[in-house]
N, C-alpha and C positions, 0 to 999 in steps of 0.2 A: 299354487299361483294359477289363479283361471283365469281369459283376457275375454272380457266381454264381445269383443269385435274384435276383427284383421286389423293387423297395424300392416298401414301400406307406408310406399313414400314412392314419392314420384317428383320428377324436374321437370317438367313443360308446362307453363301454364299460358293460356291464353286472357289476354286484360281489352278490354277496350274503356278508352276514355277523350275524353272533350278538350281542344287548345284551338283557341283565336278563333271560339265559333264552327269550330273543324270536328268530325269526328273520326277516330282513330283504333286502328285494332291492330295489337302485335303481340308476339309470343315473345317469352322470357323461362331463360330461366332462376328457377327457385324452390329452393328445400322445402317443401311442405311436407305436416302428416297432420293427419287424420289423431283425432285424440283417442286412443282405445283409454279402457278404464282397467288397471289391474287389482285385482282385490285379492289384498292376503289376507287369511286369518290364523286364529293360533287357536292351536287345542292342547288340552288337558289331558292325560294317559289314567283313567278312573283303575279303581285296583280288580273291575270286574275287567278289565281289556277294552274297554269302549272307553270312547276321549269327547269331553263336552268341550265346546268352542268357547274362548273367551271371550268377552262382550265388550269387554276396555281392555285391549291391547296396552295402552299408554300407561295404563295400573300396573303392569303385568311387567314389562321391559322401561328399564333409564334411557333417560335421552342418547346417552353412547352409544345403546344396543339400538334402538330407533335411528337414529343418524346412520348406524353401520347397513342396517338394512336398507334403507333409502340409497347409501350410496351405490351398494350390491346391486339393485334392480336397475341405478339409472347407469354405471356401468354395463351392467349385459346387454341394454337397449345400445350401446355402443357399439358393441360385435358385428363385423361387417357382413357377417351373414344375416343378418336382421335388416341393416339397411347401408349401402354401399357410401364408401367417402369421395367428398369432394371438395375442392377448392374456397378455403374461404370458413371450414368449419372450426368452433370452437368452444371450451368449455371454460364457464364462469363459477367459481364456489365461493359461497360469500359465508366467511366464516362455521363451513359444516364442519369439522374438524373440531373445535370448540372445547365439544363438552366429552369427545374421547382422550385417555390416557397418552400418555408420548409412547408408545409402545404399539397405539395401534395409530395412531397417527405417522409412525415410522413407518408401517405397512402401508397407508393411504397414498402416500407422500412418495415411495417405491415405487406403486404401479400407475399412479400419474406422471410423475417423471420418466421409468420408464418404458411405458407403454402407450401412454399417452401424447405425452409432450412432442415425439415429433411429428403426429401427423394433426395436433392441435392448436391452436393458439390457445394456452391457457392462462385465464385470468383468474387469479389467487388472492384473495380477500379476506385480512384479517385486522382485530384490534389490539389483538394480543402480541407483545414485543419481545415475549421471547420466546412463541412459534414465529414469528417475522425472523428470526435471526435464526431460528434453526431452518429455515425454509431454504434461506440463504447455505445454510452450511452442508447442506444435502445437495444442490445446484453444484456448488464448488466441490463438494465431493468427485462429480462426474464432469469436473471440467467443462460447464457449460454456463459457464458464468456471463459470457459475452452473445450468448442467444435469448437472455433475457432484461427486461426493461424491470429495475427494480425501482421501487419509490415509498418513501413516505409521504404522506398525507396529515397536515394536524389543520386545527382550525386556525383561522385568522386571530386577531386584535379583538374584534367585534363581531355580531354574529351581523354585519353588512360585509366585512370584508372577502374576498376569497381565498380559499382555501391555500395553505402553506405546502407547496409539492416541494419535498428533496430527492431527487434523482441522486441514484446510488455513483454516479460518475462523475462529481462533483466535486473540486477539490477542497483541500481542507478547509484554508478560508472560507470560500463560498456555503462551504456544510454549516460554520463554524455560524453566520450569519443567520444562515435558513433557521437553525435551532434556536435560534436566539429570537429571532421573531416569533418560535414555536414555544417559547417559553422556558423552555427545558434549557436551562441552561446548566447543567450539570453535563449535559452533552456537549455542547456549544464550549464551555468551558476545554473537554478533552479535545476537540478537532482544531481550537485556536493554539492551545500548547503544540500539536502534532506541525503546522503552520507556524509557532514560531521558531520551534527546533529545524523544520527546514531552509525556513528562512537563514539562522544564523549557519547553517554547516552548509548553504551553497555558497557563502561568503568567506570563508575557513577555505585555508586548502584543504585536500583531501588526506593527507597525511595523518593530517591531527584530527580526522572524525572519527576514528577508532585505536585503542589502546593494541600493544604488539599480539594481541593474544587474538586482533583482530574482534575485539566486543564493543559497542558502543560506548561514550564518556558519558557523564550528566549533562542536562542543562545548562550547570555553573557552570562546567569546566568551556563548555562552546562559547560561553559568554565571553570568558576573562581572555579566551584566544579572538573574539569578534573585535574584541576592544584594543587588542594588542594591535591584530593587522590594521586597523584603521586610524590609530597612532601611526603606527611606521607611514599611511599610505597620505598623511596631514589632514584627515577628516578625522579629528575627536570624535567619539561620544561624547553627548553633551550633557550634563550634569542632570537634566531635568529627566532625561531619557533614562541616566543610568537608573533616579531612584522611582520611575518610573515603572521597571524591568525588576527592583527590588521587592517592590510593594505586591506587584502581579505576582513573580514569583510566589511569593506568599501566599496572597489571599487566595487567588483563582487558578496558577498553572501550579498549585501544590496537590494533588489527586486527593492527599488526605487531609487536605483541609475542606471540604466542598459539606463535608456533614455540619460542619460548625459554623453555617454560612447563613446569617440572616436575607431574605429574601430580597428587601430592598438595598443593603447595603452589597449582596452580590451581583446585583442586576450593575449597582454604580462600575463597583471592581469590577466587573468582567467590559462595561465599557472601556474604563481605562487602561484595561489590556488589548480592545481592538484597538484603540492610538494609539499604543505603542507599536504592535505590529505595522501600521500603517506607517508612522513614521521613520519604521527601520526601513521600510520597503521604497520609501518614496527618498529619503535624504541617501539612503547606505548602499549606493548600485551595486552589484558585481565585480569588483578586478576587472580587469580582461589580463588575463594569463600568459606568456605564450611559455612554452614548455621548449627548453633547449636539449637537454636530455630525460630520457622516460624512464618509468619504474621499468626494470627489469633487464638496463643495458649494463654492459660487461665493460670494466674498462683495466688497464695494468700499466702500472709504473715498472719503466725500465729505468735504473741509473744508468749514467751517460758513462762512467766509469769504471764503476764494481759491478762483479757479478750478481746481481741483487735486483728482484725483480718481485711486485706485488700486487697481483689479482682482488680487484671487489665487482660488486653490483648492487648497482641504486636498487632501494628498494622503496623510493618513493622520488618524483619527477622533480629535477633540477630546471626551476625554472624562472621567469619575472615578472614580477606584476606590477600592471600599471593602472593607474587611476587618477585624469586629469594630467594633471602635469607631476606628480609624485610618481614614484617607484620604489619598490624594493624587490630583494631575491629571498627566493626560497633554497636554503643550503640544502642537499639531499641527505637522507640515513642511507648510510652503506653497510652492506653484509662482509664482513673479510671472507675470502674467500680461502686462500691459499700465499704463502710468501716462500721466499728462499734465498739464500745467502750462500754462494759458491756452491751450488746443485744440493745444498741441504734443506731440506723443507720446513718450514717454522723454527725455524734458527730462532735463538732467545739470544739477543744479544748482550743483556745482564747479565743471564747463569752459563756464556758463550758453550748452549747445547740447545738440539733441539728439545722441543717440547710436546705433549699430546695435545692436536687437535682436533675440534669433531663442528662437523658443517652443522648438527644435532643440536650443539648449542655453542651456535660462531659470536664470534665479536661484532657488534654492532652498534657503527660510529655517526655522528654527520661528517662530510666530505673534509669541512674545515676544522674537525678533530684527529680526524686521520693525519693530514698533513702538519699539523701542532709534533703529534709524535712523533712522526719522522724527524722532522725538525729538532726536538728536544732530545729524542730516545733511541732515535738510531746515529751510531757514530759514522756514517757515512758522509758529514760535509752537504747533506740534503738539506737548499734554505727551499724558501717558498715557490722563489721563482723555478728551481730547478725540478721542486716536484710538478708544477703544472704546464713546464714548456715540456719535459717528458710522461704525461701524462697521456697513453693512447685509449680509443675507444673503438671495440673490437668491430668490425665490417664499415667500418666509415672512412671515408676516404679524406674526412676531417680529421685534426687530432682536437685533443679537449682544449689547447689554448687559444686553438684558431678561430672556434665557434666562439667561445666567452668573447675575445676581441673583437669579432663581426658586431657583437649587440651592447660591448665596452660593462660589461660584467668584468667586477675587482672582486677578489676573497678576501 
């Protein structure tokens, strides 16, 4: 590598120029160089020991190997012994990456992130959509997700219209539209389903968005609980809506049906999956909640008589929801915790012995099944009212019937 000239660089430059017939001279500063010319060549090792030069390079090395050396030399001219940094610098690569393996593209993608990246602004340009997502998943590797401006870019309608930008921080609906203008609607399709599952489970209590094992339900299952609460709360689903939600289901928020999807008849369907979203969102507001007791309070029935005393803990929030002038309550799931019967601990009062219990795998009731048993299956004379006037909750200076009757909750 020989440099025909000194590469300099220097920041002072002196300008003068002309405003309102005036003339003017002031110094500024700005990054300039001087263009040196570097010329590489490649030689051949002859079998006498002497190397003849080759005359077409580009014959000789694949665009990979040309692109990697290119980037080689415009990295070293980086090195700040070469030329010092300053405010304001950055690097642009428009698709160089390309036409090298993921393997060395893993290496490029390294020492621009990290070596680069923070004393850089860099601008990464590609057409390629699954280096685009793996560019993404090397950022998120190093937790720096939120120091960069991620975007697609696809064309318009028309080649008058402008360009379709989707910013990476856009939520699903909003994605769900952009793609759909971008035509891609196999995309647009996945982010309107992700948008309408959130839709339906901030409307759900939270109890019922996951099964005990703590895993997400399907789609169906949030549905048939959407329909449920908005029965109880006197706002139907409306029949047009349900088959609506049936039909989408099928055609467009089914993942595997998107292959057997004619072009114009899914463009229709995935419209009439944005109205229905939209009509969830506009007719089916939110509950307003309020929460009288929360996941995770302790509470224990004393009888008022016998020695007999029985520990749980909500393991999902007892509380009521209102909407408009309707209401209803959410009964909580209780963990048994512990019970006893004359200092005997899980007294069975069938087989009158105790029994093995394990917290590993407890019993787990709603509040108004608990009190059912009692009532039916313990012979202690426990009717409803007596289990919830003695009914305390551990560090409150309320007991549990006092709070239900402040807000006129019945079981």
């Amino acid at each position: 590598m020989n440099y025909s000239k000194k590469l300099e660089f220097k920041n002072g430059h002196q300008q003068f120029y002309s405003k309102d017939n005036r003339n003017y001279e002031r110094w500024y500063n700005y990054v300039g160089f001087n263009f040196p010319e570097i010329d590489l060549k490649i030689e051949t090792l002859n079998a006498d020991g002497t190397y003849t030069e080759m005359t077409r390079p580009q014959s000789y090395f694949n665009e990979a190997k040309l692109t990697s050396i290119a980037l080689s030399v415009r990295f070293s001219l980086l090195d700040s012994s070469i030329r010092p940094d300053f405010a304001g610098q950055f690097l642009a690569l428009d698709d160089l990456l390309v036409s090298m393996d993921m393997s060395n593209r893993d290496k490029v993608l390294d020492i621009l992130l990290d070596e680069y990246a923070s004393k850089y602004k860099i601008y990464l340009f590609t057409h390629e959509k699954s280096f685009f997502d793996f560019c993404i998943f090397k950022i998120e590797q190093r937790k720096k997700k939120k120091e960069w401006e991620i975007m697609e870019i696809h064309s318009g309608e028309n080649k008058t219209d402008n360009p379709i930008l989707i910013p990476s921080g856009l939520n699903y609906y909003d994605k769900a539209i952009k793609y759909f203008q971008a035509k891609d609607y196999t995309t647009s399709s996945l982010y309107l389903r992700k948008e309408l599952e959130k839709l339906i489970i901030d409307r759900i209590p939270d109890e019922f968005s996951k099964t005990i094992d703590n895993q997400y339900h399907n789609l169906e299952h949030y549905w048939k609980l959407f329909i449920e609460r908005y029965e109880k709360l006197n706002l139907p689903v409306t029949e047009a809506i349900k088959t609506n939600f049936k039909q989408s289901k099928l055609m467009i928020l089914n993942p595997e049906a998107h292959h057997n999807l004619e072009l114009p008849v899914y463009k229709l369907e995935l419209e009439r999956a944005f109205e229905l979203v939209r009509n969830l969102h506009d007719n089916y507001p939110i509950p307003i909640m309020k929460v009288l007791f929360s996941k995770g309070m302790l509470m224990q029935f004393i009888h008022p008589s016998e020695n007999y005393t029985f520990d749980l803990e909500l393991l999902t929030d007892f509380s009521v929801n209102n909407l408009n002038a309707a209401s209803f309550v959410s009964i909580p799931r209780c963990k048994v915790i512990k019970w006893q019967y004359n200092n005997i601990e899980f007294y069975d009062f069938s087989k009158l012995q105790p029994i093995e219990y394990s917290l590993e795998n407890p019993i787990v009731q709603k509040l108004n099944q608990i009190i059912d048993r009692h009532i039916n299956h313990i012979p202690l004379q426990i009717s409803k009212a007596i289990f919830i006037e003695n009914l305390n909750v551990n560090n409150s200076i309320w007991s549990f019937k006092e709070i239900i009757d402040k807000v006129g909750v019945t079981l």
